[in-house]
Steps between C-alpha positions, in 0.01 A plus 500: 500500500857539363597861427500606105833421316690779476743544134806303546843715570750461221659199539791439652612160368445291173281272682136459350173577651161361481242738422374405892840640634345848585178308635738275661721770728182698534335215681868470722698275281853446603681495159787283374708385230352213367545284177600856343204622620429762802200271706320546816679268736248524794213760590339459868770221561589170369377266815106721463547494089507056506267489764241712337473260226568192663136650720362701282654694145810679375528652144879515339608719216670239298497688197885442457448167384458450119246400326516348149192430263613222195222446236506293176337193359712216685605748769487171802695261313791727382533622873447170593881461391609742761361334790463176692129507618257325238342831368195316384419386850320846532237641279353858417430639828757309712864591590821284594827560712799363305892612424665594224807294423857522306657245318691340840118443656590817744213748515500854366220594702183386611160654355107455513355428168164584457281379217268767340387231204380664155476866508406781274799694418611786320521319174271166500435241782786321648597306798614670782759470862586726709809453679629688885850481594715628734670833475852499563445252178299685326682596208706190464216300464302719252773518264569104501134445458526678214786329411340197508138540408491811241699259247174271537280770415375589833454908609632597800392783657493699850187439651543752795725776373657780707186602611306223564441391861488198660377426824517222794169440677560216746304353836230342562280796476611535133268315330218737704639789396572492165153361420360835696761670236346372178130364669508108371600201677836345437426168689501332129869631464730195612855551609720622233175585302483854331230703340435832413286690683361903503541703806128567631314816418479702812807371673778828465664651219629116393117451408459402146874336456579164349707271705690176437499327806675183588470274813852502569771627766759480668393494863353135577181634540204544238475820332568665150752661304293793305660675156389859433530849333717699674187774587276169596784363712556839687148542559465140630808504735370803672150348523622152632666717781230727554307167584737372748696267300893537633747587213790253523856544394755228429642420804122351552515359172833320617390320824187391319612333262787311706221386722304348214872384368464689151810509334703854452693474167880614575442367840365187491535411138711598226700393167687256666224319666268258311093432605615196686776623715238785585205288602319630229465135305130526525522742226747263248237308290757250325182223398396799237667471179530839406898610469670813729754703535679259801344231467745258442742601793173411714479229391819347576464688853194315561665156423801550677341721749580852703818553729263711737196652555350841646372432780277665781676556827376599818742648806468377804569837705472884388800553292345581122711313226574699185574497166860308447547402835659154525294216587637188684484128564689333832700845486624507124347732292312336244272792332389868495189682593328612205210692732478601798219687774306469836175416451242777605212228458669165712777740727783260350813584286447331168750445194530312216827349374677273264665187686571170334264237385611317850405718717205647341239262700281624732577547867897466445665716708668781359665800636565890373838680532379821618763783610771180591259280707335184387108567506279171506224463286315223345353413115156538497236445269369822265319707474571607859134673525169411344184731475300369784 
């Protein structure tokens, strides 16, 4: 069991904490700068933290990330104009991946819309979305939501708040544990299906707490991202550890999500890059008629089609590409590496990278400029790793 937080020393920085960060360096969290806040990079050790939930299960404190709840009669079809993803492709119950856009068809970030249907609310009954995006964007995006949606009559608010916690439970013993944690089967919840659930009776000082809990993450593997009280979240971190499940930092978080080729925003995607140059045109839904921000600039880039793609690359020796090295074709350079790691899973270096539209089929040979020599490597097809 990990040892009891002990009260945080005064701060040395302005960087933010989670209210896990105690928990977090209790339990051996290394602790860095990230996103302007101060995270747990790595506990036992990165290459043990990925395996234990590609095996088994790993819990992340991901309470950085914001959380938005929008409710109001109409609340789908005026975000609807902020994104690219048909909205009404998912009902009450059901979730969706998608970006949102600026007026150039480059993407401000990307976000998981989740669709709570009609709720009770403070006031009267009214439909409902909840909304997670990334932190380092965090603030950006709240205030042009607002921006955008408030005129419309839509209430924004902060679902999560300073104290709420949110929580990563991923691996395939996930779904086994949290149903021991609130004591019903979850086999009826479908990928990117949420619900909310109670904390059993009987099962720690969590017992008795509501939960929303998605089936979401960021790993490749199943397993469910779990919003709490702050008191709830403690007490659940320290039992989920208790139990054996290894707390992850985001060095984990980082090689597990480049194996299942999950996009970082900043890295792999930013404002200058559209859905389509990202590989992302799975979630651009032109056929629907609704209008959005963006919309038209995709448009024309679908007709005329992209310059180049992101692509997944794999090296052919043990040099690890990283972010902005040069990427080349018959020994010109031709593109950058967006992403970069070895593998813990397959024992190969692993990258993605935008190259031009030419080059972007798979098996051309490619090659990485690593510390002045020419690396080889090869497009592959992503993800690089499935579960099983």
């Amino acid at each position: 069991m990990a040892a009891a937080p002990q009260p945080d020393p005064a701060p040395s920085t302005d960087l933010r904490r989670t209210p896990l960060h105690g928990a977090a360096r209790a339990a051996g969290g290394r602790l860095v700068p990230f996103a302007g806040w101060e995270m747990a990079v790595q506990f036992a050790g990165l290459v043990a933290e990925h395996t234990a939930v590609r095996q088994a299960c790993g819990v992340f404190d991901i309470s950085h990330m914001g959380v938005l709840v929008l409710r109001g009669d109409g609340v789908k079809d005026a975000l609807q104009g902020l994104v690219p993803s048909d909205l009404f492709r998912i009902g009450p119950g059901e979730a969706c991946y998608t970006v949102l856009l600026n007026d150039a068809g480059g993407i401000r970030d990307d976000l998981i819309v989740y669709d709570r249907g009609r709720r009770l609310g403070p006031e009267c009954e009214r439909d409902e979305v909840v909304l997670v995006i990334n932190a380092a964007c965090a603030e950006a995006d709240t205030a042009w939501i607002r921006s955008q949606l408030e005129p419309a009559g839509i209430a924004i608010a902060d679902r999560k708040g300073p104290e709420g916690i949110l929580l990563a439970l991923q691996g395939p013993e996930a779904p086994a544990r949290l149903e021991a944690l609130v004591g019903e089967s979850l086999a009826g919840l479908p990928r990117f299906g949420h619900r909310d659930l109670v904390l059993q009776a009987g099962r720690g000082a969590a017992a008795g707490a509501p939960v929303f809990a998605a089936r979401t993450g960021y790993t490749g593997e199943d397993g469910f991202e779990l919003l709490l009280e702050r008191d709830a979240g403690l007490a659940l971190w320290e039992q989920l550890l208790a139990e054996g499940v290894t707390p992850c930092g985001l060095g984990a978080r980082d090689t597990l999500r480049l194996e299942a080729a999950m996009h970082l925003y900043g890295n792999d995607m930013d404002a200058a890059t559209t859905p389509l140059e990202a590989s992302l045109g799975w979630l651009v839904h032109l056929e629907m008629p609704a209008d959005f921000i963006g919309r038209a600039a995709l448009e024309r880039q679908s007709a005329d089609g992209v310059t180049r793609r992101l692509v997944g690359v794999r090296l052919e020796g043990r040099a690890i590409a990283r972010h902005g090295y040069p990427v080349l074709h018959n020994g010109a350079v031709v593109g950058e590496v967006t992403s970069g790691t070895w593998s813990p899973t397959l024992g190969q270096a692993i990258a993605l990278a935008y190259v031009p539209t030419a080059v972007a089929k798979l098996g051309t040979a490619l090659a990485v400029e690593i510390r002045g020599k020419a690396e080889p490597a090869v497009v592959v097809k992503r993800p690089f790793y499935r579960p099983g």
